[in-house]
N, C-alpha and C positions, 0 to 999 in steps of 0.2 A: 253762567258759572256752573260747573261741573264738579261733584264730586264724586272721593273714593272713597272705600270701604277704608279701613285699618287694614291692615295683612293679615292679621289672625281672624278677618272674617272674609276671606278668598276663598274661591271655590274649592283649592285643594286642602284650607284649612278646617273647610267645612265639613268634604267628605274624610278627614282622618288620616292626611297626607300630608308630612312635612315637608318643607322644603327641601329635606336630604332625602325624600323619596321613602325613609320610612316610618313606620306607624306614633302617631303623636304620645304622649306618656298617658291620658285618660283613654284611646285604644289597647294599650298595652294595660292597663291594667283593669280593664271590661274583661280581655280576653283570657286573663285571670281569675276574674273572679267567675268567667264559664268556665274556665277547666276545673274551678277547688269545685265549683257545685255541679259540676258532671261528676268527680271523685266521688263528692258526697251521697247522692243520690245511687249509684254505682254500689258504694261501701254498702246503703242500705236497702238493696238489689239480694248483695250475698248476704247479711244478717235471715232477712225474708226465705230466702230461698233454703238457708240452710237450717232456721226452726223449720218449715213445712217438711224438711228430709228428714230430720229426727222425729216429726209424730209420726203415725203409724195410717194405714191407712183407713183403719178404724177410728183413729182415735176422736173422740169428740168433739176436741179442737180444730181437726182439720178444717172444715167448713172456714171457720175464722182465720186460722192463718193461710187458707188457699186466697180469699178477698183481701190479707196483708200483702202475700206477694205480687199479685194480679195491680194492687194501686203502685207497689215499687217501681215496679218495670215501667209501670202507666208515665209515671213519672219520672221515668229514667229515659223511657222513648222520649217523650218532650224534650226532654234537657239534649238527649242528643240532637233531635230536629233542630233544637234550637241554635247548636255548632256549628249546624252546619251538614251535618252526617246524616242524610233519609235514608238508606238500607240500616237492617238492623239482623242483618242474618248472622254478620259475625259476633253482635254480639247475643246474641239467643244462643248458639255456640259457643262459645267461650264461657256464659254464666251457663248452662246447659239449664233452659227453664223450660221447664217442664211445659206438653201441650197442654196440661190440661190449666195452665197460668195464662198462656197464649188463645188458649178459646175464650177464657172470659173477657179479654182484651178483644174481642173478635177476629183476629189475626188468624186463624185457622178457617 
């Protein structure tokens, strides 16, 4: 005697493929909750980025909010790896961060 699985444990139900070909309701909302925490992350990208622009290059604090923004981005590169997305040129571009947030990342 031979048995089967149920249908919701078939191999395209496994990999995250409906029967109608598209993505099951707990892929659709995985891929949700990457995009709110790539925003997230992202959001706290420009907070990082924009106190380091407002201290001066003197100022005391620099030190500390250059290793705030250096862990942002740290964490923001992951989150993208994690997308999906390996180049990050457009986004160093777009948030325009600074080389000298990029050398402590070793990226330079």
């Amino acid at each position: 005697m031979s048995l089967r699985p149920p249908s919701r444990y078939s191999g395209d139900a496994l990999a995250g493929r409906s029967s109608s070909g598209g993505l099951n309701p707990l892929d659709h909302e995985i891929a949700g909750e990457k995009a709110a925490s790539l925003g997230r992350a992202g959001a706290r990208v420009e907070r990082a980025l924009r106190r380091l622009g407002e201290a001066g290059k003197e100022s005391p604090q620099r030190p500390a909010l250059l290793r705030d923004a250096a862990d942002a981005v740290y964490v923001y590169f992951i989150q993208r790896e994690l997308c999906g997305m390996r180049r990050h040129n457009d986004a160093i571009r777009d948030y325009a961060i600074p080389a000298e947030v990029l050398a402590r990342l070793g990226s330079m």
